[in-house]
N, C-alpha and C positions, 0 to 999 in steps of 0.2 A: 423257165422262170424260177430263181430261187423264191425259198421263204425266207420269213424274218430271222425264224432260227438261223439256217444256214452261218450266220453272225457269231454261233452261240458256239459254248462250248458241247451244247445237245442237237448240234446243227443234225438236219438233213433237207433236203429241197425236195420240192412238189412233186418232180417227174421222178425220184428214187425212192418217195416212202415207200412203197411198198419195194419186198425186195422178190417177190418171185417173177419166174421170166412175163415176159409181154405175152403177147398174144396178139392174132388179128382183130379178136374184139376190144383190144386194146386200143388199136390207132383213130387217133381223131383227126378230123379237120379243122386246124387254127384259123382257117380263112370261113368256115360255116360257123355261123352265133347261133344255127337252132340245131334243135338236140332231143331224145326222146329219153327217158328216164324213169323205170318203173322204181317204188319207194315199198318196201316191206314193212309192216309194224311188228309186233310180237308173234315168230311164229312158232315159239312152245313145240317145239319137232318132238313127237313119241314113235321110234323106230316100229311100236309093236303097231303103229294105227297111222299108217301114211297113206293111206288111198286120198284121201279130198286133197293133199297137201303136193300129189304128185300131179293130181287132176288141175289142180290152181295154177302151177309151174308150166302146164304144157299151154293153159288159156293165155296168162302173161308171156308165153312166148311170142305163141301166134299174135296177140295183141302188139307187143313190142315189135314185131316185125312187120307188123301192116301199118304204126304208123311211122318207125320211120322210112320204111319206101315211098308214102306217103308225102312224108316231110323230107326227100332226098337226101336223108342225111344219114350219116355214117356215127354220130356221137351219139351213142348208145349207153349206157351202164345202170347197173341194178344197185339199189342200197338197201340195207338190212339195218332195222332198227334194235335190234337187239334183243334180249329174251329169246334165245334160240333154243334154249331147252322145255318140252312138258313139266309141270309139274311132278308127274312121277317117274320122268325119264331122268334122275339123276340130274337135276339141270347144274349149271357150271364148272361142268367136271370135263377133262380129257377125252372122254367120250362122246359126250352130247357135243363138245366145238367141232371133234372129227367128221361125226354125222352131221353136223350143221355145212361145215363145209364142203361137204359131201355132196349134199342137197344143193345148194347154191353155186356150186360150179356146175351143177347139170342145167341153168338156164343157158351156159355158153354164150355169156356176155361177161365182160368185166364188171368187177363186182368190189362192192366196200363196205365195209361193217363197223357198227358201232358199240358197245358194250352199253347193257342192260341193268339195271338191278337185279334180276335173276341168273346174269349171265359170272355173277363172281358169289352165287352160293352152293359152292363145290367143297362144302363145310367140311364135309367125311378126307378129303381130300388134300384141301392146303389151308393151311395153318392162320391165315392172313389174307387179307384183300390186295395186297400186294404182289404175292405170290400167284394166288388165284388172277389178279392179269397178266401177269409175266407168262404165265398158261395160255391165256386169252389169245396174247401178242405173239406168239410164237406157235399156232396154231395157226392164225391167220395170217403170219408174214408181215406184220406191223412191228415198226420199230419204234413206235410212243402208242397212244391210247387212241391219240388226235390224229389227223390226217388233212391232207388239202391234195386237191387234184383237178385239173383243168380238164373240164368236160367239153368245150365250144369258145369260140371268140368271144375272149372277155368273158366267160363265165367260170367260175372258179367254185368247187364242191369242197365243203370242209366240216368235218366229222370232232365232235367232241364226245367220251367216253363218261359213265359216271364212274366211280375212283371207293366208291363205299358203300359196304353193305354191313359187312361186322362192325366196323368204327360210326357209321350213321349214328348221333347223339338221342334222334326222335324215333324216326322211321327209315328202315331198308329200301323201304317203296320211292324215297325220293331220290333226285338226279343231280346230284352232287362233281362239281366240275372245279379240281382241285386249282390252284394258282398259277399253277406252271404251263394249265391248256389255257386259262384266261391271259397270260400273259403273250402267250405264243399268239391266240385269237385276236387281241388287238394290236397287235405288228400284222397279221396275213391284212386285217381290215386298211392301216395307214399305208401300205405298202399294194394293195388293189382296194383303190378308191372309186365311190363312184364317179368321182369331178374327171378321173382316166376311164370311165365307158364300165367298169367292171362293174357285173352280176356275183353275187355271194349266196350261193344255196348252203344253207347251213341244217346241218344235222345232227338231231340227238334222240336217246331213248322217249324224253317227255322233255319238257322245258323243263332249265336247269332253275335250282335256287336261286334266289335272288333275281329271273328273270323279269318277275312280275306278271309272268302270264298265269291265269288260275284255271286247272283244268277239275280239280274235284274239291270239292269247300272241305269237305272232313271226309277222314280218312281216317285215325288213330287216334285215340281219348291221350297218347301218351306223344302225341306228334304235334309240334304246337306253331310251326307252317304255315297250315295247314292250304299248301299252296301246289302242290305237284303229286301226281299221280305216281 
């Protein structure tokens, strides 16, 4: 199944965003629509302090495996909400994405990641938020910020990135989703409709601007939002 990109001159289709090889916990079943999926939130990784976070990995394993033997099915995959670095672990740097990816291939499930507000403040490091994801992307084998990837019959997974931390006009803490993933976003939407049977699990660090959803009323005397964690 292409995407809407694929159109574009930024084309690429669902089954090749990523570009590292497959795997067995790759393969899905297009003919099974159920599916098992664990969802990470921030997990702020600090090399010098991983005991709880190895211990967490090994439960969501055994958890992930009991239910989908449970649910007979084979469409499995993990997502990471981003903020992959501790606070004092250097977070958004070449290092912290390494260990993050580190961490996260050791569940031994296919796996998808989104970018963070923490995850592009590698300040010491690159120069620009732009830079700082072209880091991100090429750490994690992403060829845009965004991603889509068919998880089950009719069910389609798609990942948007926030885009700003040094350029954020209020606050760093919000989830900023620049034009080019909302443009691409509403072609994957007209192009897998629900009126054609399609599910759309859609993923981000926090709901982005403009979403309308409110998860913390104030946050910043200089942030004036005041809509996104």
């Amino acid at each position: 199944t292409e995407s809407f990109l694929s159109k574009g001159p930024t084309s690429s289709t669902i089954t090749n965003i990523w570009r590292r090889k497959s795997s067995a916990s790759d393969v899905i079943d297009l003919d099974d629509g159920s599916f098992c999926i664990a969802v990470l939130g921030d997990l702020h990784l600090d090399p010098k302090n991983m005991a709880a976070h190895l211990e967490a990995r090994e439960h969501i394993i055994n958890h992930m495996g009991s239910e989908s033997f449970l649910s007979e099915t084979k469409n499995t995959h993990l997502i990471s909400l981003g903020d992959l670095g501790g606070y004092k672990a250097n977070p958004g740097t070449s290092k912290c994405f390494e260990h993050a990816k580190d961490y996260l291939e050791g569940f031994e499930v296919g796996f998808s990641v989104v970018a963070g507000n923490h995850d592009l403040e590698g300040l010491a490091e690159f120069e620009s938020d732009a830079e700082n994801m072209r880091r991100f992307m090429e750490i994690f084998d992403m060829k845009k910020p965004y991603w889509a990837k068919i998880l089950a019959k009719d069910v389609l997974m798609v990942g948007l990135s926030t885009t700003q931390f040094r350029d954020a006009p209020y606050s760093s803490h919000e989830v900023y989703i620049d034009e080019e993933q909302r443009d691409w976003f509403e072609g994957i939407c007209r192009e897998h409709s629900a009126e054609n049977n399609w599910k759309i699990l859609v993923f981000t660090h926090a709901p982005p601007l403009g979403s309308d959803l409110r998860v913390v009323q104030y946050i910043s005397p200089n942030w004036s939002s005041g809509r996104i964690s």
